[in-house]
N, C-alpha and C positions, 0 to 999 in steps of 0.2 A: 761638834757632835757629828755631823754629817760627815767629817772627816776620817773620825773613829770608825766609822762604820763604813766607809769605804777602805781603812786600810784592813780593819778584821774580813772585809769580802774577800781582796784580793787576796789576803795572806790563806783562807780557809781555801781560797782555788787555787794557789801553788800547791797546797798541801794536797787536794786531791789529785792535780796534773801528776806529782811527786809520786803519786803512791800510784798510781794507775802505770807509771813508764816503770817501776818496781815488777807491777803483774807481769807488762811486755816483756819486761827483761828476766825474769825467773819463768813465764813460757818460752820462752827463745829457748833457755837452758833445759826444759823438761822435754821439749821435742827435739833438739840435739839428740839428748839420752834417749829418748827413744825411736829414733833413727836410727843411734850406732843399734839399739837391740833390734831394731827391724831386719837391720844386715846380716848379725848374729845368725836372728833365726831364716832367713835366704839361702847364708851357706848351709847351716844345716839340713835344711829340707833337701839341696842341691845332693850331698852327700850320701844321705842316710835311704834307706825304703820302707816300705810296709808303714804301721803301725807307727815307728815314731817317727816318719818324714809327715803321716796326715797330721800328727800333736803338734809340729812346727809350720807346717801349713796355717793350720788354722789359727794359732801363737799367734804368726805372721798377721792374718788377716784383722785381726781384736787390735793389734798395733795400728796396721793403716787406718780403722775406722775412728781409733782413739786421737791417734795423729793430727787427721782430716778435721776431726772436731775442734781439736787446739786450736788449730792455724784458720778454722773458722770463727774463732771467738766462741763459740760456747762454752758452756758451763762442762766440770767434768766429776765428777766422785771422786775424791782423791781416793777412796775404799778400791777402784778400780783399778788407780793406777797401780797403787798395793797386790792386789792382785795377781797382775801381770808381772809384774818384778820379781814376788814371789815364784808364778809360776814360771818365768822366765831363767833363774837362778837355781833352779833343781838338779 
């Protein structure tokens, strides 16, 4: 008995190790992406004046605070990152 219940422990904390190095590894990939769009919007602000360099600015900045949250470990709206992708692809 005592044995079942130590291999169903272990087995339920591989499955969470598993699934927690899944999160790491799909935010490693979502901040990738949103890196290369940080860059995106860099040159453009670089490029452009007025009105739509401040829209890429500011783009810009919703990205680094989004980013900084990732690589913090917090928590994120995926509706946000929705968002940004949206507003980013216009």
């Amino acid at each position: 008995m005592n044995l079942k219940l130590f291999a169903v422990a272990v087995s339920l904390a591989l499955l969470a190790a598993t699934a927690e190095a899944q999160d790491k590894g799909s935010n490693r990939e979502l901040v990738a992406k949103l890196d290369q769009m940080r860059s995106e919007s860099e040159h453009k602000a670089q490029i452009l004046t007025g009105g739509p360099k401040q829209k890429w600015l500011l783009h810009e900045a919703r990205l680094n605070k989004l980013i900084d949250r990732l690589k913090a470990g917090q928590p994120v709206d995926p509706k946000e990152i929705d968002e940004l992708l949206k507003e980013h692809y216009r």
